[in-house]
C-alpha positions in Angstrom: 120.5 78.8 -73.7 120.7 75.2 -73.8 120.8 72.7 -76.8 118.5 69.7 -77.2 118.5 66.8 -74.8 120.7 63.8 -75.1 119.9 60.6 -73.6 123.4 59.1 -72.8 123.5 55.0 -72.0 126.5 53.7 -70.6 127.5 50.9 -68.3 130.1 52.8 -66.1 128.1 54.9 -63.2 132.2 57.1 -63.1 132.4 57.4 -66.8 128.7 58.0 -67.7 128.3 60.5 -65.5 131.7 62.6 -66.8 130.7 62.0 -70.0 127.1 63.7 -69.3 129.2 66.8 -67.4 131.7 67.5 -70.9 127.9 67.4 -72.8 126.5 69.8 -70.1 129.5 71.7 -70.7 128.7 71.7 -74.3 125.5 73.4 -73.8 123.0 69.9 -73.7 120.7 68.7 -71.7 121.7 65.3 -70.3 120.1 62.6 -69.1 121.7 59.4 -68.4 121.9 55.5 -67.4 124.0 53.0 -66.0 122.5 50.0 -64.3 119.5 49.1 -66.0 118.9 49.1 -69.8 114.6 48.3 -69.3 114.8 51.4 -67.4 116.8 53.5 -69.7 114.3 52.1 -72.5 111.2 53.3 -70.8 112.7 56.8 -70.0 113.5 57.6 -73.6 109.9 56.1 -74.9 108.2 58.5 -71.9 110.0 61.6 -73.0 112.4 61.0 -76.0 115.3 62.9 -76.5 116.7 64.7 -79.2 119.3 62.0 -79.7 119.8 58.3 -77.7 124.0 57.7 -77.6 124.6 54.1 -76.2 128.4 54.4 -75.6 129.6 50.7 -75.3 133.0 50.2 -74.2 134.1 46.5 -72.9 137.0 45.6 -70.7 137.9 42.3 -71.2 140.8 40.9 -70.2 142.3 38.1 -71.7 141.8 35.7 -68.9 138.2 35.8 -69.5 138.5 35.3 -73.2 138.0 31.4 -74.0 140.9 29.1 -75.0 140.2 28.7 -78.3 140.2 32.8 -79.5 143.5 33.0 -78.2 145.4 31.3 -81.3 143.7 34.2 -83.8 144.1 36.7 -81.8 147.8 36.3 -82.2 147.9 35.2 -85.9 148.4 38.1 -88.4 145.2 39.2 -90.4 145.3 37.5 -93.2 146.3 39.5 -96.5 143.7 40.7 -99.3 145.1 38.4 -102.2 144.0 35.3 -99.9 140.5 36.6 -99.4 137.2 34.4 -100.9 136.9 37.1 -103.3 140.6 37.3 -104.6 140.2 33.8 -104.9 136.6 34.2 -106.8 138.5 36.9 -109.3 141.5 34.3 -110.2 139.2 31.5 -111.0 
């Protein structure tokens, strides 16, 4: 006996489709999408699933990321006693 269905959106066609195989494996119905998020859409409004799970991963490597995030992506995170509402509390 099967569970409910699961509508699973994902931009990998390799991933998507082994993460719809461990939910099969789990007992759900699976239903899936890769390319085309309109499509995906209009499934779920012509038969909705129990539940929609939009697993977003992103790549991006650094090359792609522009010059100027660089610089705070190396910088430590800055502490709590120098936050707006530290500095609010002191004043």
């Amino acid at each position: 006996m099967s569970k409910d269905r699961i509508f699973l959106i994902h931009w990998n066609k390799a991933e998507v489709e082994a993460y719809a195989k461990t939910l099969r494996d789990w007992g759900w119905d699976v239903d899936f999408e890769y390319e085309d998020g309109a499509r995906g859409g209009n499934a779920i409004k012509l038969n909705p699933p129990a539940a929609v799970v939009i697993y977003h991963t992103v790549f991006l490597p650094m090359a792609a990321l522009p010059p100027s995030i660089l610089p705070r992506l190396n910088r430590p995170a800055p502490s709590r006693s120098s936050s707006w509402a530290a500095k609010a509390k002191r004043s």
